[in-house]
SERO-4910 file (N, C-alpha, C, O; in steps of 0.05 Angstrom, whole numbers):
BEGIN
 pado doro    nc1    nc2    nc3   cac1   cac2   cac3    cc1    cc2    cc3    oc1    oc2    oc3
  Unk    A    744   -325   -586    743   -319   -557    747   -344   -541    735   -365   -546
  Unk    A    765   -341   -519    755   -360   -506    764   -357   -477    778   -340   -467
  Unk    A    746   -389   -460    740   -385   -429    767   -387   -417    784   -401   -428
  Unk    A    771   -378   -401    797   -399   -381    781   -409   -360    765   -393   -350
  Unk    A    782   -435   -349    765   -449   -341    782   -441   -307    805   -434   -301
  Unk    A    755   -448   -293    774   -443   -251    781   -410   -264    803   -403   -254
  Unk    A    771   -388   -281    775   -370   -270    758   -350   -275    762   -327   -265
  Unk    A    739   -355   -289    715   -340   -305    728   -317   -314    724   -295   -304
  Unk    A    747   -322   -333    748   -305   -349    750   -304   -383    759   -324   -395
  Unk    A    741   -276   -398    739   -292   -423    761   -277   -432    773   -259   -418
  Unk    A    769   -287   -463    809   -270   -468    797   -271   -498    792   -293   -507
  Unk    A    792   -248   -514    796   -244   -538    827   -250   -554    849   -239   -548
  Unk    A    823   -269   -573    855   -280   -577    854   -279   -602    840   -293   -617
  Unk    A    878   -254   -612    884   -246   -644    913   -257   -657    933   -249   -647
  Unk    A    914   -275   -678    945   -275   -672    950   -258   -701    935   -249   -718
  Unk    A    972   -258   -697    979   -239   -716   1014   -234   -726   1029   -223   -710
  Unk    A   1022   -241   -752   1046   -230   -762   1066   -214   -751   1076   -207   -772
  Unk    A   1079   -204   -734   1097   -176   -730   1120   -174   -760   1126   -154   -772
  Unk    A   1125   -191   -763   1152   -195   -775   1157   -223   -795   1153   -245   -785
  Unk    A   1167   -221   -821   1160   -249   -836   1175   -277   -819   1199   -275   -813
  Unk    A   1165   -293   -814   1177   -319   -790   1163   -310   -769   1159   -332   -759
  Unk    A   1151   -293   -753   1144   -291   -734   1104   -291   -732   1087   -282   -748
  Unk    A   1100   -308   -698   1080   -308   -702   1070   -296   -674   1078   -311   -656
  Unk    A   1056   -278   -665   1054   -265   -643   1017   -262   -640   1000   -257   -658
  Unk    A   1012   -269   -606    981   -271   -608    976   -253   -590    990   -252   -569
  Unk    A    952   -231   -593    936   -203   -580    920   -216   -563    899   -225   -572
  Unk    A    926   -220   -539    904   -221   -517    893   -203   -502    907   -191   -486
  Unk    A    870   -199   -503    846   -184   -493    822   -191   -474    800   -202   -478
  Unk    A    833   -181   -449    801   -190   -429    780   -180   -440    783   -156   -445
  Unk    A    767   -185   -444    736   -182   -453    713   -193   -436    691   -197   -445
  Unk    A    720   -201   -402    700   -218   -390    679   -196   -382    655   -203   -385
  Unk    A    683   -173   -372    665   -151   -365    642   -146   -395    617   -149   -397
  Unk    A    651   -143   -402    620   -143   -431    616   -176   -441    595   -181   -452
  Unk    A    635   -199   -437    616   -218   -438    593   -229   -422    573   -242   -431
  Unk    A    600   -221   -394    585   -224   -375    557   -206   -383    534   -212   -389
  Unk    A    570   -184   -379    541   -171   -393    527   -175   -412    505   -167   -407
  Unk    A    530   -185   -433    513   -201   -447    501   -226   -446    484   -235   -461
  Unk    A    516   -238   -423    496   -261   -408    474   -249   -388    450   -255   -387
  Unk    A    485   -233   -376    468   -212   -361    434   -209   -374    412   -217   -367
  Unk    A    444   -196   -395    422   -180   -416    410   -208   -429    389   -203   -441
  Unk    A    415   -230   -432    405   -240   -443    389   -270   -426    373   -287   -434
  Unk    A    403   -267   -397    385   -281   -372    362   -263   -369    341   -275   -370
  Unk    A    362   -228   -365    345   -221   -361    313   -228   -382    290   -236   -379
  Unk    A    330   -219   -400    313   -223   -431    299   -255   -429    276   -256   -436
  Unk    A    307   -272   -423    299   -298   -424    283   -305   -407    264   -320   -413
  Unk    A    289   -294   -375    270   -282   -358    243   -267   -359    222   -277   -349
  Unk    A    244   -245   -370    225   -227   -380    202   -244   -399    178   -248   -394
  Unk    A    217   -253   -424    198   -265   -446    181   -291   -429    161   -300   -440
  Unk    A    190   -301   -402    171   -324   -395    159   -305   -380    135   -309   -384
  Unk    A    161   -290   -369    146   -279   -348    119   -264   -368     95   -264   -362
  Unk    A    126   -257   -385    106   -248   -406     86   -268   -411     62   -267   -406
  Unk    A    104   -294   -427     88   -315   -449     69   -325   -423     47   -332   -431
  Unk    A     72   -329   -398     58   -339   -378     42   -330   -367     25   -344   -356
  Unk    A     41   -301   -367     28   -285   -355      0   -291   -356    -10   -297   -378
  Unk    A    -20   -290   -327    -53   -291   -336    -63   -273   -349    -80   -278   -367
  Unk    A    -55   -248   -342    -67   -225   -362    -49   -218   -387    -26   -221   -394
  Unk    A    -73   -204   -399    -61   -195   -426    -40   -174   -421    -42   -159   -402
  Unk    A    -17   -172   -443      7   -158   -444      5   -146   -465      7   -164   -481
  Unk    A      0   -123   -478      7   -111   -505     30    -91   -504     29    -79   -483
  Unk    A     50    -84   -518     65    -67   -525     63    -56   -551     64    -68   -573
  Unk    A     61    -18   -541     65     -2   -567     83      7   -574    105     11   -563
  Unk    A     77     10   -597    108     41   -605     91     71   -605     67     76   -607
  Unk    A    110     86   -601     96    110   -609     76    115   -629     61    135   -628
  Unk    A     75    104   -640     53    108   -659     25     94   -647      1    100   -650
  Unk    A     34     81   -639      8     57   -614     10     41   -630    -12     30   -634
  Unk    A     34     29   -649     25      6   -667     41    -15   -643     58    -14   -625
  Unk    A     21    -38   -656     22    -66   -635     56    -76   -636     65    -75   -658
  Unk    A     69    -82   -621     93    -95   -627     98   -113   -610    120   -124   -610
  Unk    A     76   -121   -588     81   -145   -568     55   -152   -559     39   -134   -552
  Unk    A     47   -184   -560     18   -187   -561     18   -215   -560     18   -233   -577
  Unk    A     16   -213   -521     27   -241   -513      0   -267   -519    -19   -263   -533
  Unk    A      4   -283   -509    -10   -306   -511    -28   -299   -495    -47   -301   -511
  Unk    A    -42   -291   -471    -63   -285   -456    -76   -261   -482    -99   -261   -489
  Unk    A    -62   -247   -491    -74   -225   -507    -87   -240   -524   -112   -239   -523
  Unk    A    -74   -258   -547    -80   -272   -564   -109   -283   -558   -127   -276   -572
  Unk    A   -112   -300   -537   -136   -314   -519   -158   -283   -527   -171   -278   -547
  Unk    A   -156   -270   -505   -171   -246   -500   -187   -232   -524   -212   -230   -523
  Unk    A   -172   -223   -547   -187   -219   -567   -191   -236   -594   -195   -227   -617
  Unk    A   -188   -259   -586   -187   -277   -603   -166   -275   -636   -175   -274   -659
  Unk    A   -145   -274   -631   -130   -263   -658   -103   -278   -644   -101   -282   -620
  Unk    A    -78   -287   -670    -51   -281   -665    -42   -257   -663    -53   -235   -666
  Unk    A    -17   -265   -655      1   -242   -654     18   -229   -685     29   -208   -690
  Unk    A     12   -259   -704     22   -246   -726    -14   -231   -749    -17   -223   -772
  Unk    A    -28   -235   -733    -52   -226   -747    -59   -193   -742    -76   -180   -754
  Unk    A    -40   -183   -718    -42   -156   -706    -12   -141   -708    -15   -118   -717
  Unk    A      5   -145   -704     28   -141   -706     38   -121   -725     36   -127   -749
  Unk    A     48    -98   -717     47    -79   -730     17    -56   -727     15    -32   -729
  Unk    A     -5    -76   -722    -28    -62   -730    -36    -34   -707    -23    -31   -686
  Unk    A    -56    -16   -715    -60     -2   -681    -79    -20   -661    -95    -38   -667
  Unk    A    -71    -10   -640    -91    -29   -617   -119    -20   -614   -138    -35   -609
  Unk    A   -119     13   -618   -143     14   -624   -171      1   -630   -192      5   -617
  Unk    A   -168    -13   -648   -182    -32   -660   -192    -56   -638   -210    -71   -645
  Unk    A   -180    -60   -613   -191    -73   -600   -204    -65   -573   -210    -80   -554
  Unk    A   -208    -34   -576   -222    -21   -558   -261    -14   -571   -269    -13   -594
  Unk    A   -272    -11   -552   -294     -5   -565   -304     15   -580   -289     33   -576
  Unk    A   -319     21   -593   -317     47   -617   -316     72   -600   -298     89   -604
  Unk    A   -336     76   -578   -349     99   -560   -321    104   -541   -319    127   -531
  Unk    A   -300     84   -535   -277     90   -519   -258     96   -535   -238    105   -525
  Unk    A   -260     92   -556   -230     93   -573   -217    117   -587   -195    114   -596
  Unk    A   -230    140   -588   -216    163   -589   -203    173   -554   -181    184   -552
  Unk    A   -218    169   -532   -214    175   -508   -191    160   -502   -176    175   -491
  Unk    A   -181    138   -503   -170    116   -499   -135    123   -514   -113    122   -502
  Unk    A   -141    131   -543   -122    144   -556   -102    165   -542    -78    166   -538
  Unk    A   -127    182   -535   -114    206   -519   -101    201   -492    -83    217   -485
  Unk    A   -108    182   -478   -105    177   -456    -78    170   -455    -62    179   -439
  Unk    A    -72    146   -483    -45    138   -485    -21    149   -489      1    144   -479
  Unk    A    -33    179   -515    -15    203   -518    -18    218   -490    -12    240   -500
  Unk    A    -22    224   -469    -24    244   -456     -1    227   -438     21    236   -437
  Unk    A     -7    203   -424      9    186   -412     41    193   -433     59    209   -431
  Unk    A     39    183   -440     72    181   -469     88    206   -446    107    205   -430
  Unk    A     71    226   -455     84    260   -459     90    263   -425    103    281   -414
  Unk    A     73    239   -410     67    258   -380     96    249   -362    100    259   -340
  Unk    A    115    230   -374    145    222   -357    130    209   -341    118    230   -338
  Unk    A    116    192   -326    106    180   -310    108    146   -313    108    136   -335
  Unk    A    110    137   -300    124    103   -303    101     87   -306     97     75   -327
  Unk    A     90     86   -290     49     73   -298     28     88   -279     29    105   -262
  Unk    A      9     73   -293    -11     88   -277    -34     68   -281    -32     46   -294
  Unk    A    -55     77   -270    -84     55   -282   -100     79   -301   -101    103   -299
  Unk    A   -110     64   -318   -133     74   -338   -154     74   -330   -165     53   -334
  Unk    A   -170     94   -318   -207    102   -312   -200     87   -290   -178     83   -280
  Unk    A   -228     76   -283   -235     55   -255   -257     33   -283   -263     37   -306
  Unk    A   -261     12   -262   -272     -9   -268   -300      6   -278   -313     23   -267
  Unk    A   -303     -9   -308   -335     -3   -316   -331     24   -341   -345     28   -360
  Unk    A   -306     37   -334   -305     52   -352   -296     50   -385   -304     63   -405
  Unk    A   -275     26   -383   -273     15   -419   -277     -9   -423   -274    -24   -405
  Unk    A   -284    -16   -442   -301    -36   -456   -267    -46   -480   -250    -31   -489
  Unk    A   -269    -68   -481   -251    -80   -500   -273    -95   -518   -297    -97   -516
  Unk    A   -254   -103   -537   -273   -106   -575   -250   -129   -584   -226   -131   -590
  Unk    A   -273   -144   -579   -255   -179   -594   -255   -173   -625   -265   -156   -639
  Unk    A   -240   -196   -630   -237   -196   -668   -266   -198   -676   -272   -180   -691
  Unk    A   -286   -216   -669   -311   -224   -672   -330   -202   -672   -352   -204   -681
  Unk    A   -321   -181   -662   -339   -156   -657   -350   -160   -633   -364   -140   -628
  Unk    A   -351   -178   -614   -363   -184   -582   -346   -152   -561   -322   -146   -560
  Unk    A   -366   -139   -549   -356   -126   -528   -354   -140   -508   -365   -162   -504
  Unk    A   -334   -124   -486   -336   -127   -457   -318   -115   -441   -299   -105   -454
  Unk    A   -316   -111   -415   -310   -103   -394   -281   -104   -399   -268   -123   -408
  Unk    A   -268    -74   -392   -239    -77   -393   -225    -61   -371   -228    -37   -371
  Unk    A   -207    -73   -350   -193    -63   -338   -164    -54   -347   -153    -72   -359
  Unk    A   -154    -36   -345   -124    -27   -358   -108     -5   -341   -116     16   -330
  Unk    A    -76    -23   -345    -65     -5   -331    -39     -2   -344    -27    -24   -347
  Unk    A    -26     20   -352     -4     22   -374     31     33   -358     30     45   -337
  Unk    A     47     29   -366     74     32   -360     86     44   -387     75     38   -408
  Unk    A    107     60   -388    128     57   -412    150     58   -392    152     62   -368
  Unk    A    171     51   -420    208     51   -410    218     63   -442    205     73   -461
  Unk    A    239     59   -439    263     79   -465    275     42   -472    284     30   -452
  Unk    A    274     32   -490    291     10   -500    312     20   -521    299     18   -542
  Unk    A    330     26   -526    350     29   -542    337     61   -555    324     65   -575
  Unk    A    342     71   -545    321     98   -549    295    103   -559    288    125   -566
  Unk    A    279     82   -559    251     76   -567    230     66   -539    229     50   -521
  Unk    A    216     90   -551    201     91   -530    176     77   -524    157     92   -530
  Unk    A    168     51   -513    152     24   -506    126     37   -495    130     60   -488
  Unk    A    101     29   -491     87     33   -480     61      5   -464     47     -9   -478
  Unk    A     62      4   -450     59    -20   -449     32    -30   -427     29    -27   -402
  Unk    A     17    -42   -444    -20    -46   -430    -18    -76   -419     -8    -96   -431
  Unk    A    -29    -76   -393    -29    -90   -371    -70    -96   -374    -83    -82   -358
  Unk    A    -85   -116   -394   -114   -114   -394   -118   -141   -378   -104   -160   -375
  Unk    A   -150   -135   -366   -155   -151   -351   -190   -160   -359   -203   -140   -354
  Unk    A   -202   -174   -366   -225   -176   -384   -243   -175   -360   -245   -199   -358
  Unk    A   -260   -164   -339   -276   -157   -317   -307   -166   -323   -326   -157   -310
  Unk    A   -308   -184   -342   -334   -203   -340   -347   -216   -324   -372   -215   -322
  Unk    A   -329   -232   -308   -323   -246   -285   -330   -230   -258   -341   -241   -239
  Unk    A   -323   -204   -259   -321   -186   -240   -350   -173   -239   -367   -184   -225
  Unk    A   -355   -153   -252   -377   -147   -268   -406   -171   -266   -429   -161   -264
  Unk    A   -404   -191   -267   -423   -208   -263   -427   -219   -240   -447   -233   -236
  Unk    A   -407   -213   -219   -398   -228   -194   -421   -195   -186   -444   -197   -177
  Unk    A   -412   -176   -191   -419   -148   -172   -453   -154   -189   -470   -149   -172
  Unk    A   -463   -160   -211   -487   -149   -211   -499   -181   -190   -519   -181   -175
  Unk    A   -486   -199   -195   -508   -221   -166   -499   -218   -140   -505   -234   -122
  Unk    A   -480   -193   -137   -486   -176   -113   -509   -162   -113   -525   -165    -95
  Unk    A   -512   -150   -126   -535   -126   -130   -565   -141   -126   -585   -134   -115
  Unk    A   -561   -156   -134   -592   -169   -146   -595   -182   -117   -617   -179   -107
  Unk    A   -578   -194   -105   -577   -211    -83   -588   -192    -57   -610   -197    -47
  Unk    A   -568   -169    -49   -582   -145    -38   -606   -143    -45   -622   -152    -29
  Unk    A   -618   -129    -76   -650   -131    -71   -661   -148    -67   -683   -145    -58
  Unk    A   -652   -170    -72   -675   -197    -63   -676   -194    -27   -694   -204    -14
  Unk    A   -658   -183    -17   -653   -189     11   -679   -162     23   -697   -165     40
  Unk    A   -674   -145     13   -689   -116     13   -713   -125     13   -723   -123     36
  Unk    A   -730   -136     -4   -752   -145    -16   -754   -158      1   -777   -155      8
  Unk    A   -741   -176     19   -756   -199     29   -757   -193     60   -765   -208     78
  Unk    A   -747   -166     60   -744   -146     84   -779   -131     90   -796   -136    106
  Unk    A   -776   -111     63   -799   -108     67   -822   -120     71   -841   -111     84
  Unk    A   -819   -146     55   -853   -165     60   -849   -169     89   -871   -166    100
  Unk    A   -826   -177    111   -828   -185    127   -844   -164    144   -865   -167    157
  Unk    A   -822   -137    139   -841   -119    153   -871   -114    154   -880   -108    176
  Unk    A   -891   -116    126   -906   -119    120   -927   -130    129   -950   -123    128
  Unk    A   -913   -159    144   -933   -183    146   -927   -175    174   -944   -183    190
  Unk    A   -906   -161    184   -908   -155    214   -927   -132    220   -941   -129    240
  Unk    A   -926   -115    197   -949    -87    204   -981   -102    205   -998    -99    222
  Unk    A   -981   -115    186  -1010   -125    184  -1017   -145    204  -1040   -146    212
  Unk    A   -996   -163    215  -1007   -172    239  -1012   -160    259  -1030   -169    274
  Unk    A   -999   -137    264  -1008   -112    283  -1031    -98    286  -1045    -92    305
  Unk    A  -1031    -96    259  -1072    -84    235  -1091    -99    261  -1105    -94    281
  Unk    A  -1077   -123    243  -1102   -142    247  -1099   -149    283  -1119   -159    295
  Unk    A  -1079   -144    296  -1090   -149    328  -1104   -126    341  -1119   -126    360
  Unk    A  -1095   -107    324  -1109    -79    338  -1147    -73    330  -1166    -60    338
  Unk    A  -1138    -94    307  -1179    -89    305  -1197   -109    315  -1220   -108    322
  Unk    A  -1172   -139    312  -1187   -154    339  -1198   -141    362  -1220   -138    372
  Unk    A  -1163   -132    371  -1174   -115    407  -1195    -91    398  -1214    -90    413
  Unk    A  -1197    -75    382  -1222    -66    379  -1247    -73    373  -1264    -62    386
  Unk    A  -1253    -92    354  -1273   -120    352  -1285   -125    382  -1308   -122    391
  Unk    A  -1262   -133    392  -1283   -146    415  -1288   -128    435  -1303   -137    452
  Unk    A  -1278    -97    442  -1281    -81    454  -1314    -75    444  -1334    -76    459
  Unk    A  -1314    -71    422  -1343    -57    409  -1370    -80    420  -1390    -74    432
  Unk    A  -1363   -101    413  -1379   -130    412  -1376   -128    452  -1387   -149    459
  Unk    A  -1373   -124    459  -1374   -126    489  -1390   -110    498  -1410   -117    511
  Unk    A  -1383    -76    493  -1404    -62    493  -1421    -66    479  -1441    -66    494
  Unk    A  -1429    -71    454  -1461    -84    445  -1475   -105    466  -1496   -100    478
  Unk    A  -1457   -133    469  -1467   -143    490  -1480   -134    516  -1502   -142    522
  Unk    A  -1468   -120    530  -1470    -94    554  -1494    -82    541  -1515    -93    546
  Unk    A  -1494    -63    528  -1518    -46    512  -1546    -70    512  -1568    -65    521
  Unk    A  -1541    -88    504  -1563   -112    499  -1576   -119    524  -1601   -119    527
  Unk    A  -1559   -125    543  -1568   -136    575  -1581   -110    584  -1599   -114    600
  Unk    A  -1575    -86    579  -1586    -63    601  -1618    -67    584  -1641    -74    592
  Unk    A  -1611    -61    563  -1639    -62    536  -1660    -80    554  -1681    -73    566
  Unk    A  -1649   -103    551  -1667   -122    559  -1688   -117    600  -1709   -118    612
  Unk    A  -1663   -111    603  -1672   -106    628  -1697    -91    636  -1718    -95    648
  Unk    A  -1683    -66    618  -1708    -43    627  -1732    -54    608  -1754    -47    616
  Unk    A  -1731    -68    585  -1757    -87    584  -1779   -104    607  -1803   -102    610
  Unk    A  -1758   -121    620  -1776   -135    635  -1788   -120    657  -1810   -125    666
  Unk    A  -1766    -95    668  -1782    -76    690  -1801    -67    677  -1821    -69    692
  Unk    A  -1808    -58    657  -1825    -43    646  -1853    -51    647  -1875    -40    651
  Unk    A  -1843    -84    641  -1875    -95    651  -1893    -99    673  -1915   -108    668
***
């Protein structure tokens, strides 16, 4: 094959016999599908960094849900290579109690023609490291048709971070609650306690009063 240069084009060049003494050469544009295979193969080169870089984990299935893409954030995430899973089901890195639900979820998606979607809401699946460690899993899945094979493809996000951020929300609120009520508390009781002062000395005034008349009609008496 080759380029002609100042014109981007490429010329498939056959030569070939017609006649004994004779030498005659088949030229063929071919720049429309070479291009396209630069095309397909910028994209592709494209794609694989956008993957290997990616912060979150990337897995791709096959129909079967066996593993066939299992980027370097993935690798991180459940502590394993990619040639240590590869081929394997993904299953195995969901938690026991999610992993028949999780299954179905994936077959029901496959069958539903739908391009992505998110999996549950936050809190609802749990991911399962190589180590056997649980935790917090956000997921959200896509498929496409690659050469008539059909991809499936998990978008995980490990919500530890998240999840721990929201419970020293929670705790933070009740500490705030708590420190609500004592206030109130120490405001009721200083109330308590002015209202039985002002009754205290209401009573103690009349005793005093009661005392002076007492006395009085003593000394008339004499």
């Amino acid at each position: 094959m080759d380029h002609v240069p100042g014109a981007d084009r490429y010329l498939d060049a056959r030569a070939y016999c017609p006649s004994p003494g004779q030498v005659a050469v088949q030229l063929t544009d071919v720049t429309a599908s070479q291009l396209s295979k630069q095309h397909v193969s910028e994209r592709d080169a494209r794609l694989d960094a956008l993957v290997t870089s990616a912060m979150d984990a990337i897995v791709s299935l096959d129909e079967q849900q066996l593993i066939v893409l299992f980027n370097p954030a993935a690798e991180k995430m459940f502590r394993c290579s990619l040639a240590d899973v590869l081929g394997q089901q993904f299953s195995q890195f969901i938690a026991p109690q999610h992993r028949e639900p999780h299954k179905e979820q994936i077959q029901e998606f496959a069958q539903s023609g739908l391009a992505s979607r998110r999996i549950g809401t936050v809190g609802e699946l749990s991911g399962r490291r190589r180590s056997g460690e649980e935790f917090p899993l956000e997921a959200s899945i896509s498929q496409c048709t690659v050469q008539k094979r059909r991809l499936i493809t998990l978008i995980l996000r490990d919500s530890s971070e998240q999840r721990r951020a929201e419970d020293d929300r929670l705790k933070f609120l009740s500490q705030i609650q708590q420190t609500q009520k004592l206030e109130s508390l120490g405001v009721l009781a200083g109330g308590i306690a002015h209202d039985f002062n002002n009754l205290l000395m209401a009573v103690l005034g009349h005793a005093d009063s009661g005392a002076g008349r007492a006395a009085g009609l003593v000394r008339s008496s004499r």
